[in-house]
C-alpha positions as CSV (number, residue, x, y, z in Angstrom):
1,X,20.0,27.6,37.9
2,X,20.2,30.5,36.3
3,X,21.0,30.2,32.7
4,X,21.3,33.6,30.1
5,X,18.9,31.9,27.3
6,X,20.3,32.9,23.7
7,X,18.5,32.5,20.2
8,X,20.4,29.2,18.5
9,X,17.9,29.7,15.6
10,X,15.0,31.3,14.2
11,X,12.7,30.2,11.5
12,X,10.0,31.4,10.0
13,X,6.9,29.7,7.8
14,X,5.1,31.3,5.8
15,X,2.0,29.4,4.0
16,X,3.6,29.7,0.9
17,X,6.1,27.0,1.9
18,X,3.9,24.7,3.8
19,X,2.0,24.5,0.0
20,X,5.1,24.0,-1.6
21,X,6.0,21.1,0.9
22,X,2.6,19.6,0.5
23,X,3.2,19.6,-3.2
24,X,6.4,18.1,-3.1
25,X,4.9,15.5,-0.9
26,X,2.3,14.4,-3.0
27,X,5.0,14.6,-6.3
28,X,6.6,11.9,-3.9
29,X,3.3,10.1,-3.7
30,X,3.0,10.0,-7.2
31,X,6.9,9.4,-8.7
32,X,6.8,6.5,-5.8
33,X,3.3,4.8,-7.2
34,X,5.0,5.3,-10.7
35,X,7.4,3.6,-10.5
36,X,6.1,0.7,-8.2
37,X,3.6,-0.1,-11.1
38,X,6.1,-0.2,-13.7
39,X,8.1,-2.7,-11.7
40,X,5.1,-4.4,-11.0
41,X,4.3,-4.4,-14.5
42,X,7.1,-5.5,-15.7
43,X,8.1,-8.2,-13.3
44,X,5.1,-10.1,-12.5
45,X,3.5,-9.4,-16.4
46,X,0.0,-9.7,-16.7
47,X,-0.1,-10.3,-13.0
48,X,1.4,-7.0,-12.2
49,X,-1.7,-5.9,-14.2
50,X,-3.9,-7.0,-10.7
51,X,-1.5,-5.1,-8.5
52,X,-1.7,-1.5,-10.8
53,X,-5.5,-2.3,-10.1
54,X,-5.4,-2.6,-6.5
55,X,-2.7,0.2,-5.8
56,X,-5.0,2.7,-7.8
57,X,-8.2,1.6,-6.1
58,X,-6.2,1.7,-2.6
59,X,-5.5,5.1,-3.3
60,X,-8.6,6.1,-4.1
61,X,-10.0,4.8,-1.2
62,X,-7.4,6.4,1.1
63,X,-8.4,9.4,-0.2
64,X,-12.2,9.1,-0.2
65,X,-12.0,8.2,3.5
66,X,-9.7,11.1,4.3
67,X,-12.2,13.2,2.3
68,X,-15.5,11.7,4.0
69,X,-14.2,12.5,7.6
70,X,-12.8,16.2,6.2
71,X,-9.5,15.1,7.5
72,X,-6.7,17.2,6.3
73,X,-3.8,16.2,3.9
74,X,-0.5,17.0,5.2
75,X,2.9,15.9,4.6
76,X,2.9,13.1,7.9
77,X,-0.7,12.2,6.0
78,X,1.1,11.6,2.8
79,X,3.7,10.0,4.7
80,X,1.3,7.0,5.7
81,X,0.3,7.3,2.2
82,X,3.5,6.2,0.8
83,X,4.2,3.9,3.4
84,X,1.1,2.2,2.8
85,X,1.8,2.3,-1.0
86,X,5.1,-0.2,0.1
87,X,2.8,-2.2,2.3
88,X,0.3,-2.6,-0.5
89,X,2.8,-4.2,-2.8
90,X,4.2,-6.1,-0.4
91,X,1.5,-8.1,0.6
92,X,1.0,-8.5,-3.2
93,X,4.4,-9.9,-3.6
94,X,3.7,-12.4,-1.2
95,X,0.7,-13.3,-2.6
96,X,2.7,-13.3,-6.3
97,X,5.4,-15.5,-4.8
98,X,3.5,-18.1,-3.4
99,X,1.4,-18.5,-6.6
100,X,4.9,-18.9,-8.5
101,X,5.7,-21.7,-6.0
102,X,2.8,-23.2,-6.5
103,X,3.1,-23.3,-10.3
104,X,6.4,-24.5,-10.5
105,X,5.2,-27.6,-8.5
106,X,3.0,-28.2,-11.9
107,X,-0.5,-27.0,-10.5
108,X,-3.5,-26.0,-12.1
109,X,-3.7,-21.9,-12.3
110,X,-6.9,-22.4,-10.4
111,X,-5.2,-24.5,-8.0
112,X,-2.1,-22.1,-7.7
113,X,-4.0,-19.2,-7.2
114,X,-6.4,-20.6,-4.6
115,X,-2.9,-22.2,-2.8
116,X,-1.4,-19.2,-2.8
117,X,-3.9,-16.4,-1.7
118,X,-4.3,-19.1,1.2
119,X,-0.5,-19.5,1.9
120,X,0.3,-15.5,2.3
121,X,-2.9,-14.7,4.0
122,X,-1.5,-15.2,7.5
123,X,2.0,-13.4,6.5
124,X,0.2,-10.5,5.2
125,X,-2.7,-10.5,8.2
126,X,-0.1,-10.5,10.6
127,X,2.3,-8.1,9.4
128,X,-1.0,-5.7,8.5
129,X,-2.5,-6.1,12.1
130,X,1.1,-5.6,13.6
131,X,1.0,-2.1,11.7
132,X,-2.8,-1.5,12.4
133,X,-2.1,-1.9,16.3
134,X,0.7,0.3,16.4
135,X,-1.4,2.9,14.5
136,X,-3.8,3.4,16.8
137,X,-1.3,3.7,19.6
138,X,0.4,6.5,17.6
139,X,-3.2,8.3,17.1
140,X,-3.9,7.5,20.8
141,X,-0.5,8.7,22.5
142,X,0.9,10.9,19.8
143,X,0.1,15.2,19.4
144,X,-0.6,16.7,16.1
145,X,1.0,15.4,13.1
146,X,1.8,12.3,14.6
147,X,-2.0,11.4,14.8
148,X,-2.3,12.7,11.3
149,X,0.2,9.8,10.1
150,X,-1.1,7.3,12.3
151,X,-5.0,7.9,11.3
152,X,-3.2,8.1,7.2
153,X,-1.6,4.8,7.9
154,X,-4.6,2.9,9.8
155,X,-6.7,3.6,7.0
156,X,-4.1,2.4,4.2
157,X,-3.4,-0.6,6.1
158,X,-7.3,-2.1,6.0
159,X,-7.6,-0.5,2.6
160,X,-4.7,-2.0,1.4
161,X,-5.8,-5.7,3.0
162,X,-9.0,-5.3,1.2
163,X,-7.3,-4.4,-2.3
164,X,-4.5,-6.9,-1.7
165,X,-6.7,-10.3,-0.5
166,X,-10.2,-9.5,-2.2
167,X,-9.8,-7.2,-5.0
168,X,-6.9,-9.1,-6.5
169,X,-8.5,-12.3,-6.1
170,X,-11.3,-11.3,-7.5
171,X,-9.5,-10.1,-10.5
172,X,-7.4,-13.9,-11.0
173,X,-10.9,-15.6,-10.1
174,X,-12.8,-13.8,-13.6
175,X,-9.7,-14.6,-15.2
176,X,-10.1,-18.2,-14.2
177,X,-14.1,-18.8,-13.9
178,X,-14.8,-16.5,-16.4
179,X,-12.6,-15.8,-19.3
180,X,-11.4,-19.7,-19.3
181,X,-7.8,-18.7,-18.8
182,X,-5.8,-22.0,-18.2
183,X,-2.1,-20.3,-17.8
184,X,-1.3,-17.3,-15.2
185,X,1.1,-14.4,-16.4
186,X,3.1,-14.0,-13.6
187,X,7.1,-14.4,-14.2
188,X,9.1,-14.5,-17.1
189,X,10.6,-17.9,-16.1
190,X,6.9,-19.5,-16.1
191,X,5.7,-20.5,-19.6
């Protein structure tokens, strides 16, 4: 078939705007982690204090894996970034809720804390691992900045298991084993 082609439209880039997008993507990255550790701080208290830890250390790990490889940051990197920022937390709320449940059925904080850690792990493991698989698909099947979200979001996801099941515990355990703390600041309903 012969068809007359005609220009619908017609952009053009210049560098100048793909640093101003990056910029705004990483002002997202940054308003976002804001304002999930203030909520974190102020509804799980001195628990929320765990969760700042482990988003900022997740961070910093995404980025010094990015940086050892000399991958690139660009906006469907930061992308994965944020969406691992929302995976991070959630498998901290899990971990949160499940302590709260186990406290309200008049356990010990050691008790509650080892309960709980062991009652999300599955939830969080398979959610994580669901992600994880689908990553590698996306880095395997997908072109340019599909890969760079999917190689972004496979790194967040073990970075953000690591911060979420054994930096965080480790944090409640010094709490526990070493500073003697018998009560866990974790809800505002939970004297």
């Amino acid at each position: 078939l012969s068809v007359p082609l005609s220009v619908e439209s017609q952009q053009v880039v210049g560098a100048s705007m793909g640093q101003q997008a990056i910029n705004q993507g990483l002002k997202a990255l940054i308003y976002g982690l804001v304002a999930v550790m203030i909520f974190m701080l102020i509804f799980y208290k001195g628990a929320g204090v765990n969760a700042v830890v482990a988003q900022i250390l997740n961070l910093y790990m995404m980025f010094s894996i990015l940086s050892a490889f000399n991958l690139t940051l660009t906006l469907p990197s930061i992308a994965g970034m944020i969406l691992t920022i929302g995976m991070a937390v959630d498998a901290n709320v899990l971990v949160f809720e499940r302590i709260k449940e186990e406290l309200a059925l008049g356990k010990s904080r050691a008790a509650a804390i080892n309960a709980g850690f062991s009652g999300a792990f599955w939830a969080i493991m398979d959610a994580n691992i669901t992600t994880f698989i689908a990553a590698m698909f996306l880095s395997q099947l997908g072109t340019g900045p599909i890969q760079g979200f999917a190689v972004s979001l496979a790194i967040g996801v073990v970075s953000s298991v690591f911060t979420a099941l054994f930096v965080s515990r480790l944090m409640f355990d010094f709490n526990t084993q070493v500073l003697k703390k018998e009560k866990v600041s974790i809800s505002w309903r939970i004297k």
